[in-house]
C-alpha positions as a printed NumPy array, in Angstrom:
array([[ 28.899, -25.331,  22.447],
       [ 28.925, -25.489,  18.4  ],
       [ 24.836, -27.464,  18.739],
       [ 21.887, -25.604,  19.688],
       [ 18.054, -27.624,  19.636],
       [ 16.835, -24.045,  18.058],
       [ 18.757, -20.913,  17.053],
       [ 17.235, -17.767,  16.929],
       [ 18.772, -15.01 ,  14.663],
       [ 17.419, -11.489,  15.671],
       [ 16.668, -11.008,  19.851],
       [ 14.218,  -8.19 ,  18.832],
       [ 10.587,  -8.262,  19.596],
       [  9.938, -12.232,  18.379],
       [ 12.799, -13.172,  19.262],
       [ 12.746, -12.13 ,  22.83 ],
       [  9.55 , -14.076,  23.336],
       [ 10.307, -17.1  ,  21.752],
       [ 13.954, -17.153,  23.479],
       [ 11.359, -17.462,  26.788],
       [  8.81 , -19.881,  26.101],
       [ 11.049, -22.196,  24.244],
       [ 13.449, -22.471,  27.228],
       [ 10.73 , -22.154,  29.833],
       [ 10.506, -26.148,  30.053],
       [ 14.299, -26.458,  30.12 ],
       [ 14.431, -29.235,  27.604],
       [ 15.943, -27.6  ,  24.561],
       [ 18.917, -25.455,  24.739],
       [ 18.495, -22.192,  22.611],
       [ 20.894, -19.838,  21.231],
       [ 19.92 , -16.156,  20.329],
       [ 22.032, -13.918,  18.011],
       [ 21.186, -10.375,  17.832],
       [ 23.979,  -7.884,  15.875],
       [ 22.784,  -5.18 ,  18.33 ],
       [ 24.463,  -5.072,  21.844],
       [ 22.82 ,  -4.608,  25.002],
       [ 19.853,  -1.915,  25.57 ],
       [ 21.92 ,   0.01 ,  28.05 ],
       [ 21.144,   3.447,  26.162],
       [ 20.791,   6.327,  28.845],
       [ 16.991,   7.38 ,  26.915],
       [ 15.283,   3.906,  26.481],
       [ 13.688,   4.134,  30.009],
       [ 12.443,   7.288,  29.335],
       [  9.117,   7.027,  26.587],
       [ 10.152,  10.637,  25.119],
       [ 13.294,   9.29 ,  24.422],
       [ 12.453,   8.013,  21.277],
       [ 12.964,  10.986,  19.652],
       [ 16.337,  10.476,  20.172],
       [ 16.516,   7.076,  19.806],
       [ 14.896,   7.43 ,  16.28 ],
       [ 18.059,   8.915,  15.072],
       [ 20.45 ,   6.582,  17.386],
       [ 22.833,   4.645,  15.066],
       [ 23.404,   2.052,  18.409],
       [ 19.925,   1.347,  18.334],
       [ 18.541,   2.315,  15.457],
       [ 19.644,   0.601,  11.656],
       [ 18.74 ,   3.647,   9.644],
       [ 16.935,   1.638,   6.821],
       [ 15.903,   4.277,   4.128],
       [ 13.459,   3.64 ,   1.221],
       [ 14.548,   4.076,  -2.98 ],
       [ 13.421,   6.999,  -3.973],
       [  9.798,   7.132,  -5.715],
       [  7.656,   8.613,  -8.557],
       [  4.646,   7.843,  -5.965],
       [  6.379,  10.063,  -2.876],
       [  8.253,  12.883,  -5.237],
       [ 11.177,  11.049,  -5.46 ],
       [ 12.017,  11.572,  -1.806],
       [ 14.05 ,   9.085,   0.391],
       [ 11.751,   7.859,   3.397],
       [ 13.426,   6.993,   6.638],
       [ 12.464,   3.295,   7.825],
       [ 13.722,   3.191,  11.609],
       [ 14.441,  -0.435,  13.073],
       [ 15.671,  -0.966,  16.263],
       [ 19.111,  -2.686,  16.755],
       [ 19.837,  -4.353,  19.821],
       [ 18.132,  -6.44 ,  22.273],
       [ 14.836,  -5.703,  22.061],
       [ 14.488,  -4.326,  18.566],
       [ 12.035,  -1.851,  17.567],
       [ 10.383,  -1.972,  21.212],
       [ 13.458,  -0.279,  22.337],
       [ 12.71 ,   2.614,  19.928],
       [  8.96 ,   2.797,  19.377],
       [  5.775,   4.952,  19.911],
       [  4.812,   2.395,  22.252],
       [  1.169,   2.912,  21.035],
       [ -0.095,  -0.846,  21.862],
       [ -3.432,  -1.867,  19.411],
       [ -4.535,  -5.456,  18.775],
       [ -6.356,  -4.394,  15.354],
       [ -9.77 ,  -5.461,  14.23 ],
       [-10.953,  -9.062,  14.393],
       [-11.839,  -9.151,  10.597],
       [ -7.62 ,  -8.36 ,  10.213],
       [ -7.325, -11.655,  11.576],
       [-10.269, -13.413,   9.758],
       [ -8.893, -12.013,   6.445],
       [ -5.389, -13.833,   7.353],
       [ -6.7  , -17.013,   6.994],
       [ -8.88 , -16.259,   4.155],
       [ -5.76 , -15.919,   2.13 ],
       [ -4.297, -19.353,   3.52 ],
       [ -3.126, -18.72 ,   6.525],
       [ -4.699, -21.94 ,   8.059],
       [ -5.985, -21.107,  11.496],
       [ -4.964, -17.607,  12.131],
       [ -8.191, -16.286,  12.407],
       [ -9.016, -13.942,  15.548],
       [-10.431, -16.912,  17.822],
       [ -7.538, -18.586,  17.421],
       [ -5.166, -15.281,  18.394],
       [ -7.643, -13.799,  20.985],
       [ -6.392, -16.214,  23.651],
       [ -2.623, -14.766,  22.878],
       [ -3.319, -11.104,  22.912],
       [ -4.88 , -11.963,  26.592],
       [ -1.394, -13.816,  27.278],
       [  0.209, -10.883,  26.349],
       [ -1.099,  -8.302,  27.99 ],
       [ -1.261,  -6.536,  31.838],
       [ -3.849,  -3.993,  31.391],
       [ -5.531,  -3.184,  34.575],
       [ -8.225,  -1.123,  33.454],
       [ -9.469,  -3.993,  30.558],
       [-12.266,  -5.767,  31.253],
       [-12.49 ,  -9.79 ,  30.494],
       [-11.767,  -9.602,  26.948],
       [ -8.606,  -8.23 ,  27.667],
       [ -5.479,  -9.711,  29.775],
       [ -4.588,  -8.666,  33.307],
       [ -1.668, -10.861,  34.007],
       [  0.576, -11.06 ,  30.726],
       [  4.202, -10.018,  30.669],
       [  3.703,  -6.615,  29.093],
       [  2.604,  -3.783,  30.814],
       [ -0.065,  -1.555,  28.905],
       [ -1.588,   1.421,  30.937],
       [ -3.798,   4.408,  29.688],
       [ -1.528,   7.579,  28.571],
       [ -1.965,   9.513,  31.697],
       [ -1.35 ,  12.613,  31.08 ],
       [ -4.48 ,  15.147,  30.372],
       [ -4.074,  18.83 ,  28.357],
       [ -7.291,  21.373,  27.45 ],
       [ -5.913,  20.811,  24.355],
       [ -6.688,  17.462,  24.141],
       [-10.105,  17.753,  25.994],
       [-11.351,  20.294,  23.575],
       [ -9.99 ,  18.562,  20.471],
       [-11.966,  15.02 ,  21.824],
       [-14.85 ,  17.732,  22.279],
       [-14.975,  18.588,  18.765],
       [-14.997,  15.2  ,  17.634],
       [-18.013,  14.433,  19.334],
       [-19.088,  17.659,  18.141],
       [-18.426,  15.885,  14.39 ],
       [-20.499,  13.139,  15.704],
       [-17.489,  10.743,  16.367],
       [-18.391,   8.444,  19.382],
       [-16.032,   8.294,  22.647],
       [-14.262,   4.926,  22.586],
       [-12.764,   3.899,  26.271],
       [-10.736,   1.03 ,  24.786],
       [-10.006,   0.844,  21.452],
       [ -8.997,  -3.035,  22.178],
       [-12.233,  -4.248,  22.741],
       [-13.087,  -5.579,  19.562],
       [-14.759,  -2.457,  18.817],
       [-12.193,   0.171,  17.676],
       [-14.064,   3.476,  15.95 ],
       [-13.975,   6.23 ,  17.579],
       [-11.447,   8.953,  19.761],
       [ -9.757,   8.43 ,  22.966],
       [ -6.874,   8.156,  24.9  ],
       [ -3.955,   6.08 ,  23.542],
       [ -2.627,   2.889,  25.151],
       [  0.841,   2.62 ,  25.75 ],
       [  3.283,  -0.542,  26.696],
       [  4.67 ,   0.958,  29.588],
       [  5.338,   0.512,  33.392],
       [  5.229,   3.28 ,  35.777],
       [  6.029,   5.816,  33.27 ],
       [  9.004,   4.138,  31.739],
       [  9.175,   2.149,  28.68 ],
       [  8.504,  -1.842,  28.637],
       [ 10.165,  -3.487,  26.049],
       [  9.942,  -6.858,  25.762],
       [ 13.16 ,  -7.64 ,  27.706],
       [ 11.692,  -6.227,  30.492],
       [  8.68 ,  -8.271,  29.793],
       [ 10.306, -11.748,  28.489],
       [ 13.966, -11.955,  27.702],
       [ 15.161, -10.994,  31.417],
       [ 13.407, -13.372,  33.089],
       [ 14.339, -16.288,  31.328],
       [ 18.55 , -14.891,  30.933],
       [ 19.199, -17.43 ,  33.997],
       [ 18.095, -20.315,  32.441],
       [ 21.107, -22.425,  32.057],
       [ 20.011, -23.462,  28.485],
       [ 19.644, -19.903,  27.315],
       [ 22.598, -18.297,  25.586],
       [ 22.881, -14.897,  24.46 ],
       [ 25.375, -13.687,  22.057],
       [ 25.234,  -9.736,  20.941],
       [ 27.495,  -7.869,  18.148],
       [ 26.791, -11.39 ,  15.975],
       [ 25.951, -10.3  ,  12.728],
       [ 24.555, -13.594,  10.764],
       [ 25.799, -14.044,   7.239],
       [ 24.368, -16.75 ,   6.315],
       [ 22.229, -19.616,   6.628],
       [ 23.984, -23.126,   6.508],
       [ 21.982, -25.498,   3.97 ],
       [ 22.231, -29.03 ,   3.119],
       [ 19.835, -30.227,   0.143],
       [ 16.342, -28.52 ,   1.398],
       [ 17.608, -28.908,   5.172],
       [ 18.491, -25.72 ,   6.977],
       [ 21.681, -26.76 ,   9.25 ],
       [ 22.81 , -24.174,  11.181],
       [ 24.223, -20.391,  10.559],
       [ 27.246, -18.453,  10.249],
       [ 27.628, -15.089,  11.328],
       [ 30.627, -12.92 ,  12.436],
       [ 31.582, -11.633,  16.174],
       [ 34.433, -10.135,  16.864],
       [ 35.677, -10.059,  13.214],
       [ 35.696, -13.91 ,  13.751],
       [ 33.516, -16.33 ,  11.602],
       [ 31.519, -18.432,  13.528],
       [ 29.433, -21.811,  12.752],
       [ 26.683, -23.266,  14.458],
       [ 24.508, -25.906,  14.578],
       [ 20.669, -26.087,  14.824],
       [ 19.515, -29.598,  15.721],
       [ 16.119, -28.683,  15.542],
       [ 14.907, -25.202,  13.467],
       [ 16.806, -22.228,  12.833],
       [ 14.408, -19.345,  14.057],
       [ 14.997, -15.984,  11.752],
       [ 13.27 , -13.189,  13.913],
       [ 15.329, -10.667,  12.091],
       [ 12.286,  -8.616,  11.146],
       [ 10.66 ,  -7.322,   7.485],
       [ 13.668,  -5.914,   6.466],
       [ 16.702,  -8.383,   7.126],
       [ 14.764, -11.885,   7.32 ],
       [ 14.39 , -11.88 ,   3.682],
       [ 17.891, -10.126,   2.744],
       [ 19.36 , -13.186,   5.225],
       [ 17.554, -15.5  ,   2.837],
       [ 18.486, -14.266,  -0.032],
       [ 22.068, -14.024,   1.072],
       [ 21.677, -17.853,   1.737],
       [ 20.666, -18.368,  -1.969],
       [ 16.982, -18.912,  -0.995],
       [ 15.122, -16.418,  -3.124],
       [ 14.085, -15.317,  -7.053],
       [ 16.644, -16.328,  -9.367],
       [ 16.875, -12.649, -10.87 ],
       [ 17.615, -10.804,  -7.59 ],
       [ 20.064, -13.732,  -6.364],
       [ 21.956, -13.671, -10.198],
       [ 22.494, -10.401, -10.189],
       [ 24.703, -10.249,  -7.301],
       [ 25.96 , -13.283,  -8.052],
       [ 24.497, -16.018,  -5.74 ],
       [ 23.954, -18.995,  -6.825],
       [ 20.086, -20.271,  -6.12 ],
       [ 20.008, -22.651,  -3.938],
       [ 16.188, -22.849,  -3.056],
       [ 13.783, -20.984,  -5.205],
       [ 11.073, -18.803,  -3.643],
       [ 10.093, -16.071,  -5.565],
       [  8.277, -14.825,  -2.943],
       [ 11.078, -13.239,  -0.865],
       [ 11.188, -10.196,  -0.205],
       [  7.889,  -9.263,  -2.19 ],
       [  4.677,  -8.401,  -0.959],
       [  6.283,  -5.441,   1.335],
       [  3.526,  -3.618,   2.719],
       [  3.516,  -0.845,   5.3  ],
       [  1.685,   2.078,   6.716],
       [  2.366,   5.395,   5.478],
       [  1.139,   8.346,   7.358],
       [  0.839,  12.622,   7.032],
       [  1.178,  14.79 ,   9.27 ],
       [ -1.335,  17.401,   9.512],
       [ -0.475,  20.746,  11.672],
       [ -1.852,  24.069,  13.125],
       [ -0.472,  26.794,  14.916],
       [ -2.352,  27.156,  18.228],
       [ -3.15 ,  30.346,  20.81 ],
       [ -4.407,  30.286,  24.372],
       [ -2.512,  27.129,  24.58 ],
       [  1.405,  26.372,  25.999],
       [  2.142,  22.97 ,  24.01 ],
       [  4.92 ,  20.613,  24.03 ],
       [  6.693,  22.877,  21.718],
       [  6.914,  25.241,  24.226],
       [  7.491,  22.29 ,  27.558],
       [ 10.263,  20.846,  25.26 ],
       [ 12.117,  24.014,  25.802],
       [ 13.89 ,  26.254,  28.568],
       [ 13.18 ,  26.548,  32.211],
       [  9.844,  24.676,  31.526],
       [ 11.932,  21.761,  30.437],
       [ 13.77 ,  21.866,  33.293],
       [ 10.856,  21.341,  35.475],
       [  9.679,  18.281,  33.4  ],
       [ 12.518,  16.746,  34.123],
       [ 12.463,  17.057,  37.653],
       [  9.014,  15.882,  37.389],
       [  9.708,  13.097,  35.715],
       [ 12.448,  11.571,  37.667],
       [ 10.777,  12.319,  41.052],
       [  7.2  ,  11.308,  39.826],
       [  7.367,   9.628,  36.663],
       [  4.923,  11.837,  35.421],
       [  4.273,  14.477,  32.659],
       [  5.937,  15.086,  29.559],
       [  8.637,  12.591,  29.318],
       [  6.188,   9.429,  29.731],
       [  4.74 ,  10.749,  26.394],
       [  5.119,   8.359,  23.369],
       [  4.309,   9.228,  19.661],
       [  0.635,   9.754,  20.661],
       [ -1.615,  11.28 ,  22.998],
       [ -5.683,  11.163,  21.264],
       [ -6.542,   8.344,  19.046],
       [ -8.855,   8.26 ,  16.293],
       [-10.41 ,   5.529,  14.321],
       [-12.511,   6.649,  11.534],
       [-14.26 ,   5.711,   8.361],
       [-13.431,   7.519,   5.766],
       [-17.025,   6.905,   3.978],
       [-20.156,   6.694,   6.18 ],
       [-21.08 ,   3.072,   5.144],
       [-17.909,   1.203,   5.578],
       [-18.505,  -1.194,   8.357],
       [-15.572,  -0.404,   9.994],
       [-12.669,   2.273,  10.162],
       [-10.288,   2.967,   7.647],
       [ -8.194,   5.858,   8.846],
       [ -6.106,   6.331,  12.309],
       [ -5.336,   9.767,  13.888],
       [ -2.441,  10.039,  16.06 ],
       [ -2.715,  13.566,  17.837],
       [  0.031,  15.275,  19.628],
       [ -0.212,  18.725,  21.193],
       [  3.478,  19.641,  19.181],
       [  3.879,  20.057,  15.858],
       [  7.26 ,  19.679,  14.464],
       [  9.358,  21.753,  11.905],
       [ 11.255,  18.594,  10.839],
       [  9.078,  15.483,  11.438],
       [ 11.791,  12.833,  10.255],
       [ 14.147,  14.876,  12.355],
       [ 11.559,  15.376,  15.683],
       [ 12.798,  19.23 ,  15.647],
       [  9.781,  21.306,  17.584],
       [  8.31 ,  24.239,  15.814],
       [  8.809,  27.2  ,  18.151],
       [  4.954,  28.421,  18.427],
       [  2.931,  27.167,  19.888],
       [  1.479,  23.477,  17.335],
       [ -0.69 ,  20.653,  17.474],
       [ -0.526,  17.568,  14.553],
       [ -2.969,  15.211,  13.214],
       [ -1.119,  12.11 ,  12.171],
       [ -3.048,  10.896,   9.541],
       [ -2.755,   7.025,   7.856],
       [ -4.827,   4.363,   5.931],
       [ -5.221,   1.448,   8.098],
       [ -5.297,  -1.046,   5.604],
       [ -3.391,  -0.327,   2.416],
       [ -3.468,  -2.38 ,  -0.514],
       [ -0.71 ,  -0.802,  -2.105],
       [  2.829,  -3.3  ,  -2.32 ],
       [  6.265,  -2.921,  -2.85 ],
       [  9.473,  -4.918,  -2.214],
       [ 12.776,  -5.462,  -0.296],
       [ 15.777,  -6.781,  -2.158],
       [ 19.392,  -7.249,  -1.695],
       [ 21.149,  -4.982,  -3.603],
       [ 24.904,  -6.718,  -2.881],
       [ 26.111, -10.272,  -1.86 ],
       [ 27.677,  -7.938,   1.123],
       [ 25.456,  -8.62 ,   4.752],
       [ 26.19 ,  -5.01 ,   5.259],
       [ 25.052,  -3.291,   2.339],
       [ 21.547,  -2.132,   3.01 ],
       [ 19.008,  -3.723,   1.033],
       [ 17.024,  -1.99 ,  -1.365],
       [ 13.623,  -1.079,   0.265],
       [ 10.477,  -0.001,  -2.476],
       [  7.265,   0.505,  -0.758],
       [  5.549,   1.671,  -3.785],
       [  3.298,   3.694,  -1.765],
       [  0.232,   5.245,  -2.94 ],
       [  0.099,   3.057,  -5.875],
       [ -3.688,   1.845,  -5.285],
       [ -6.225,   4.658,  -5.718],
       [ -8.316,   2.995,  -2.899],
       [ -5.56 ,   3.509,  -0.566],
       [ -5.223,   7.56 ,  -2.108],
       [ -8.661,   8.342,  -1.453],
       [ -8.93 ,   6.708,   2.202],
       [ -5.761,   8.872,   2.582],
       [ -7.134,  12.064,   0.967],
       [-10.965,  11.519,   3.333],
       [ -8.838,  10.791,   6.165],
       [ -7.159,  14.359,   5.991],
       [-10.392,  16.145,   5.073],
       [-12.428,  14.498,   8.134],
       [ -8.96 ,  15.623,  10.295],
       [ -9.407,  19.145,   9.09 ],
       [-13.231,  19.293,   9.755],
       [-12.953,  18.293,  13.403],
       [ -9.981,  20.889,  13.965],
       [-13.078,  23.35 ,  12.61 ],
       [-15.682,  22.505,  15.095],
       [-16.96 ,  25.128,  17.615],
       [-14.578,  23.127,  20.325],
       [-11.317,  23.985,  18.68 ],
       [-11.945,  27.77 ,  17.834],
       [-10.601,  29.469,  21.082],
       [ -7.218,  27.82 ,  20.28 ],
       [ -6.86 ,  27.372,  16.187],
       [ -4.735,  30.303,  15.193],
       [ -4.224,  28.489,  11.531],
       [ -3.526,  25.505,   9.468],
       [  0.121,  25.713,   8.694],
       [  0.182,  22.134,   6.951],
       [ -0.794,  21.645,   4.149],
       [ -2.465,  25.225,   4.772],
       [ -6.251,  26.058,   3.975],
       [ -5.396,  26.953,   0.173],
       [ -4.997,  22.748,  -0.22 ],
       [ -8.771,  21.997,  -1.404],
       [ -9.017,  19.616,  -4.328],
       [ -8.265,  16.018,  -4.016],
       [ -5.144,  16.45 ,  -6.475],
       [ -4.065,  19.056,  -3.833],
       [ -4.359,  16.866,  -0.83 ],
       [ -2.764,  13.967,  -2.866],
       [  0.152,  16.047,  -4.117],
       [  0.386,  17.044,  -0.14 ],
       [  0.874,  13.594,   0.819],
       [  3.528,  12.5  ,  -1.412],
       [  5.656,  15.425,  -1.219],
       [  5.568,  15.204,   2.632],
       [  3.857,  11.417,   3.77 ],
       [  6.264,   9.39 ,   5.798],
       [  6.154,   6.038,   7.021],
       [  4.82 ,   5.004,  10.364],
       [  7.808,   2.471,  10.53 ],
       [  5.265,  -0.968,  10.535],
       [  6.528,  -2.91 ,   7.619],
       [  4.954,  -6.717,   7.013],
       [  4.42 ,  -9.448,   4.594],
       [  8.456,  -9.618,   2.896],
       [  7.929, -13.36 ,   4.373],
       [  4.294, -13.662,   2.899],
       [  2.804, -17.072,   5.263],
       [  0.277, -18.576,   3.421],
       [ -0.465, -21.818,   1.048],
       [ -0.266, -20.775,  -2.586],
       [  3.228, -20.89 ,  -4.683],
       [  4.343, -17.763,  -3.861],
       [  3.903, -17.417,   0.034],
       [  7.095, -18.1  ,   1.476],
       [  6.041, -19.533,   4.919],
       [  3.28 , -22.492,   5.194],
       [  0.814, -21.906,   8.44 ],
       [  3.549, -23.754,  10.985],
       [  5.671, -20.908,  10.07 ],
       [  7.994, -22.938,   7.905],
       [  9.953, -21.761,   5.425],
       [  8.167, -23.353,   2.11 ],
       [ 10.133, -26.743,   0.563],
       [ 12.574, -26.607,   2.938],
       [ 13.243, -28.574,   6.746],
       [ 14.733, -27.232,   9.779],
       [ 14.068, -23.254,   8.865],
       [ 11.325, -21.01 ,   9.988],
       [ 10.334, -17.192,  10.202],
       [  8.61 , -16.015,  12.939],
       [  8.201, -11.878,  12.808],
       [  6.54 ,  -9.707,  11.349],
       [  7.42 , -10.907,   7.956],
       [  5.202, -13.652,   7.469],
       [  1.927, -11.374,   8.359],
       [  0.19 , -11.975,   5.245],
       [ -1.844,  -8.272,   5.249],
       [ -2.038,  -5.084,   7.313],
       [ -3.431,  -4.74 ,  10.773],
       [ -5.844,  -1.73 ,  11.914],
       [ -3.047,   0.137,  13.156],
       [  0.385,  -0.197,  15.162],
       [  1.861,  -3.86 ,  14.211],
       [  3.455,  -4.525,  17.678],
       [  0.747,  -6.47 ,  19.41 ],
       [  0.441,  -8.29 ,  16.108],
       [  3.556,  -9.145,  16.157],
       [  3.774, -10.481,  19.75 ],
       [  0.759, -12.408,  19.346],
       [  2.48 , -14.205,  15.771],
       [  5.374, -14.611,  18.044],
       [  3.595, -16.291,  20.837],
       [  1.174, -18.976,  18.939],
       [  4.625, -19.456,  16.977],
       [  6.254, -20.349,  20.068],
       [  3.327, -23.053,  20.605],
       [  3.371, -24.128,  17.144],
       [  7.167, -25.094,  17.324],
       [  7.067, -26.636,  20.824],
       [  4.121, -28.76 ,  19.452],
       [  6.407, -29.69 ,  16.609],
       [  9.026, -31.174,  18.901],
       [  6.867, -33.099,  21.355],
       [  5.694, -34.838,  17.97 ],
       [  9.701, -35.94 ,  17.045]])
């Protein structure tokens, strides 16, 4: 079949859900490309897997950042996941929704109704979380639960934080998100959920569902301002297909704009020198990049047997068995165990900074390589940076890696919510809780002090918390690159539904922003063709 009502390049985490709801009604027949292959990896099951994963060139594209004045002119890894699935295949699994004013400020910058009322009802589609009360959902494909798993560690540290006056928070989901507690995870009975457990294998018997993996798109196929169809390769064969209705790119913040720009649809500059003629000017592709970037804070621990230490050995051993007998203990850990939402000044009237803390501390964080003492880290990040950057292609080649500049760091607001965010971090660890176990600070170490010293810190060792945005800017003015229907700006037949189009950050892990964009999305374009 060379005709298709919708085509959907990218089966990651939009594209799984829209590949569901548009063929739930079995009207229009949809066709989902994804360069990946299957998710048949022997650690995605497994939540601690993804330390593995992270480094996994089957699932994993490897994206790495320019080098950078702003981070020491290091190269930052930028993990996306590859295969059906995407990212959820490879991810923390740390599920928030954000605050509502993330929402609000959406469509205060043009993004005509995609304000927090009008999302609310999707989050609650969304989710299956049990312990939520009505504000949340109970009967929504993806599985959240509570991470399970308790350590002294863990109770002291939340001790302490009270101790710094920080109030408990039960669920961070609830519309009201300061304070510490324990993360919530998108997970089933202590194995991952990705969203083809949660949407794309139910709907793979649907007779007008086709699924086609190893097909790495090329390009898009334009007539005039008309999006036709797309071309990728499979097999070392070109192929061409046909979109009667849109072609769908759900290829994420990273490859939806390079696929545009490969297509000719772009800034003249970029697209001229690589030599592609323009063929729709948007100069908004591929600007705007935005993402979260995070330190990692650690201490060397006493009195205390840590993940460092259940990583390793015999003790490993048992967590295995544990796990595959009980799904419990270590191995249903994600990327974090305690969260924290914090202001990083007193009167802001809501948080700033997240904590992600981990009873491990790590002697190669991009790597996951455990220390061998016994360590603890306080992930520390700016929840809402203002600082932006940009993805470009660098060649006319779909396989050369674009070039990725996040330009973190660039907007003193988002230094000194960084810089307070580590400070706070260090004064908890220093409550009366924390004492019996706090052998030292080992990063940056106790000498660090000034402000210059905690900024110089976090460029020389800040990484990125892999949740880029905004390359596919939605909005009204000349420069966004998506209207508020999702559609690609001057042009018919082409839309971007991902995480590309979010116009600004989210209060913390993008996922469940993401899903939620993808759902209404999926309304938005079904309401479209009911209107043809």
């Amino acid at each position: 079949m060379s005709a298709f009502d919708y085509i959907i390049v990218g089966g990651g985490t939009a594209g799984c859900i829209l590949a569901n709801r548009l063929t739930a009604s079995g009207k229009y027949r949809v066709l989902v490309l994804e360069a990946g292959g299957e998710p048949k990896g022997f650690w995605i099951p497994i939540p601690a897997g993804f330390s593995k994963l992270l480094v996994d060139k089957r699932y994993n594209w490897r994206f790495k950042t320019q080098a950078e004045e702003n981070t020491q002119g290091r190269e930052i890894a930028v993990p996306r996941g590859k295969g059906l699935g995407g990212s959820t295949l490879i991810n923390g699994m740390i599920y928030v929704r954000g605050q509502p004013g993330d929402y609000d400020a959406w469509e205060a910058a043009g993004a005509k109704g995609w304000n927090f009322t009008t999302l609310k009802p999707y989050f609650k589609k969304i989710e299956n979380y049990p312990l939520g009360d009505h504000r949340r959902g109970h009967d929504g494909p993806m599985h959240l639960s509570q991470v399970s798993e308790r350590y002294p560690i863990a109770d002291a540290f939340m001790l302490a934080a009270k101790q710094d006056n920080q109030p408990f928070n039960s669920d961070y989901n609830n519309e009201q998100q300061t304070g510490f507690g324990y993360y919530q995870v998108v997970q089933h009975q202590g194995r991952r959920w990705s969203v083809v457990d949660g949407y794309l294998n139910p709907a793979r018997r649907r007779p007008n569902l086709t699924i086609e993996t190893h097909a790495h798109v090329l390009r898009l196929e334009l007539k005039g301002n008309r999006c036709t169809g797309i071309t990728y390769r499979q097999n070392g064969r070109e192929i061409t297909v046909n979109a009667l209705q849109d072609v769908i790119l759900c290829a994420g913040a990273i490859q939806s704009p390079q696929i545009l720009e490969l297509s000719g649809i772009g800034r003249p500059d970029v697209l001229g020198k690589v030599g592609i003629a323009v063929k729709h000017r948007l100069d908004g592709v591929g600007e705007n990049y935005i993402d979260h970037f995070a330190t990692r804070l650690n201490w060397k621990l006493k009195n205390a047997i840590t993940l460092n230490q259940m990583a390793r050995g015999w003790r490993l051993g048992m967590a295995v068995f544990e796990y595959f007998t009980q799904r419990t203990g270590i191995l249903t850990l994600g990327t974090g165990l305690v969260h924290g939402f914090v202001k990083s000044q007193a009167q802001m009237p809501t948080p700033d900074v997240q904590y992600f803390v981990v009873h491990a501390s790590y002697a190669n964080a991009a790597e996951r390589i455990l220390d061998k003492h016994p360590g603890m880290t306080i992930g520390v990040s700016q929840l809402r940076p203002k600082s932006k950057g940009s993805i470009h292609i660098q060649s006319a080649d779909p396989q050369v890696m674009p070039a990725i500049r996040p330009n973190f760091l660039s907007v003193e607001e988002d230094r000194q919510s960084l810089i307070e965010g580590m400070k706070i971090a260090r004064r908890i660890m220093q409550r009366p809780a924390m004492q019996a176990f706090v052998e030292q600070e080992t990063g940056p170490g106790i000498d660090v002090q000034t402000d210059e010293q905690w900024l110089e810190f976090a460029q020389r060792n800040g990484q990125t918390i892999y949740h880029p945005i905004a390359t596919c800017r939605m909005g009204e003015d000349a420069d966004a690159v998506v209207d508020s229907s999702l559609r690609v700006r001057g042009m018919t037949g082409l839309r971007v539904v991902d995480a590309s189009v979010i116009p600004s950050m989210v209060s913390g892990n993008i996922q469940g922003a993401v899903m939620a964009v993808a759902e209404r999305g999926a309304d938005l374009i079904l309401e479209a063709a009911s209107l043809h």
